[in-house]
N, C-alpha and C positions, 0 to 999 in steps of 0.2 A: 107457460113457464119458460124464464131462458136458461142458457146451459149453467148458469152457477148455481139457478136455484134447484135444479136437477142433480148438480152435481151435489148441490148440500143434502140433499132430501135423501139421498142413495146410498144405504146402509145393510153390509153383510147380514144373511139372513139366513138358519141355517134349517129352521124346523117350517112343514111348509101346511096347508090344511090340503083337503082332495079335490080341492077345486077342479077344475080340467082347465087346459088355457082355450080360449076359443079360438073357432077357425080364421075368424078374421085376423085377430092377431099374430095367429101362427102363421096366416098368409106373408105380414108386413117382417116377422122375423126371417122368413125363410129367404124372403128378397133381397132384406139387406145382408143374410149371410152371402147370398151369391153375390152380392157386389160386393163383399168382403173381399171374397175368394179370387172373385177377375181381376182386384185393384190388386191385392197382395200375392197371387200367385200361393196362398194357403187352401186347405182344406179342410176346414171348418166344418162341421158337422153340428144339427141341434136332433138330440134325441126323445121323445114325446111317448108320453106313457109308459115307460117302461122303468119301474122300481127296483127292478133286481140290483142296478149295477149300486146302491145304496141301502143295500139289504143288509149286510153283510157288518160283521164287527169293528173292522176298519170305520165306514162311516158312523157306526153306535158311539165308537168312542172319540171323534168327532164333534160330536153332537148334533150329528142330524138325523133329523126325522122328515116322513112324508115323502122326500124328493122321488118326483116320479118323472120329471124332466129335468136334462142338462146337456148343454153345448159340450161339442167335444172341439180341443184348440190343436189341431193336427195340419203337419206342414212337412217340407222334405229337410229333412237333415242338414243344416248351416251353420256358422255364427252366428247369423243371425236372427233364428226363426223364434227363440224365448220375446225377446223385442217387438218381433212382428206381430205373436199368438197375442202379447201384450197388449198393445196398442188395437190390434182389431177388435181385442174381443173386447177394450171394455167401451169401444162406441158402440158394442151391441149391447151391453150391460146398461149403458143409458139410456140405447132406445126402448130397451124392457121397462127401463124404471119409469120412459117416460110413458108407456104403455101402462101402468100402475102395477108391475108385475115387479118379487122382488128375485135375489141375485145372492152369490156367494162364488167366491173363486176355492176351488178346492185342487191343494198339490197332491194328494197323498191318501186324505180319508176314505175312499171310496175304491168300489169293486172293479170289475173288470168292464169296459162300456163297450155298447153294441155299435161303437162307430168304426167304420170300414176304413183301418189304416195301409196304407200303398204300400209298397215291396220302395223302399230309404226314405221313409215318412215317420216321423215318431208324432206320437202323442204328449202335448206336453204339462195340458192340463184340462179341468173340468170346471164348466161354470153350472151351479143349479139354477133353475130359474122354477118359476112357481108363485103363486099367490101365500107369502108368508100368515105365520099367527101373526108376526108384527112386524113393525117397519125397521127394527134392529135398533142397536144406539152408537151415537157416535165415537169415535178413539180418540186416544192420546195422538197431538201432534206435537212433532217439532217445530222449532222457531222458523220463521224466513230464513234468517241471518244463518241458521245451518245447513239450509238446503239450495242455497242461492247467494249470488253476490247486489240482492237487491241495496240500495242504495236508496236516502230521503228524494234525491234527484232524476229515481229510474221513472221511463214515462210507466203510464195507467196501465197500457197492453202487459208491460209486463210485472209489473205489481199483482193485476191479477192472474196472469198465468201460473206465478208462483204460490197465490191462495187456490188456486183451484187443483193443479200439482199436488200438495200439501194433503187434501183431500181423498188423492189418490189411494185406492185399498192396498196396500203393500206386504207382502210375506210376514207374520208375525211383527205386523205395523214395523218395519224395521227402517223404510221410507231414505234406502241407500242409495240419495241419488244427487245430481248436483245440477242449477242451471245457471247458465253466464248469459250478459245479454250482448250481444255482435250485432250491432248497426238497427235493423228492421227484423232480427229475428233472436232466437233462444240457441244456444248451445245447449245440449244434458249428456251427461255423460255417470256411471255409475261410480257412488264415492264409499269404498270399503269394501269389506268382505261378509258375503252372507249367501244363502238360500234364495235360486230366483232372482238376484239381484237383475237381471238384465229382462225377464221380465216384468219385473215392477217399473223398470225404466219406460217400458211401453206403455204401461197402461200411463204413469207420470207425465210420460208425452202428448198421449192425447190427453188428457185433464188439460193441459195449459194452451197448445192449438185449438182445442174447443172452446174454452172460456176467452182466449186472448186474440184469436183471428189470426195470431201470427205462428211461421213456420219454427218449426225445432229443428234443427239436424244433431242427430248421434253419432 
């Protein structure tokens, strides 16, 4: 499968069945969080069997059920760490999907997580992971023309890094983000006001690096 048809296939998922994830795969998730963690200087965390932290009313009224695993996106206090929790976490949300495992980015609904935050480290968000009831359904998107200054003229790279961007799971789909194209590579930068906005800009970023081969700068 290559990365657009991963990236199309990968759908928030919020109720999960008891599957257990298996070791093998727990092995390749655990790897790529540590090369997460060396490359970005975050602290990423994936937490495995453990249901409490989605026990609780906060996630009921959510609507999730089941979750008995979930990565925790923890990093030292920045500008820029929403961005970074961003963009790392959801090359790991790909490589689950591509693992056939599904995914959910969670701000808010959920309990207190057994992951180990440092003394000027915050926690900035939770991904669930699990084997869903279903593979979720797809969202409303915006136009190109809203989220980019694509062009009939622009080359392919970035034609598709804008479709695959577009894609990107966003805070209450709000998808506040904008890309220019500069030479060989992507401008993005966050356009309006909203919730997480500067996280959705990461995960945005990687959608269009992954799909387009070419670089983003923020």
């Amino acid at each position: 499968m290559d990365m657009m048809e991963l990236i199309r296939s990968r759908h928030s998922v919020r109720q999960y069945t008891d599957k257990a994830i298996e070791p093998e795969k727990r092995e390749i998730l655990n790897t790529l969080i540590e090369e997460c963690n060396k490359e970005s200087n975050l602290h990423i965390q994936i937490c495995y069997d453990e249901p409490e932290c989605f026990a609780g009313g906060l996630a009921h009224y959510g609507k999730f059920e089941g979750v008995a695993n979930y990565i925790a996106l923890i990093g030292m206090k920045s500008a820029h760490l929403e961005e970074d929790c961003g963009y790392y976490g959801e090359k790991i949300v790909l490589k689950a999907q591509e693992l056939g495992l599904n995914t959910c980015w969670v701000a808010l609904t959920h309990g207190k997580s057994k992951a180990v935050i440092g003394k000027g480290e915050k926690q900035t968000c939770l991904i669930s992971i699990g084997y869903g009831k279903t593979q979720g359904v797809n969202s409303k998107s915006k136009a190109a023309a809203q989220v980019s200054d694509l062009r009939a003229d622009s080359p392919e790279w970035f034609r598709k890094g804008v479709e695959a961007a577009l894609l990107a799971p966003t805070a209450i789909n709000q998808q506040k983000f904008f890309f220019t194209q500069d030479g060989e590579r992507a401008v993005a930068k966050v356009k309006g006001f909203g919730t997480l906005t500067k996280m959705d800009l990461g995960i945005a970023r990687y959608h269009f690096e992954a799909a387009s081969g070419h670089k983003v700068i923020s």
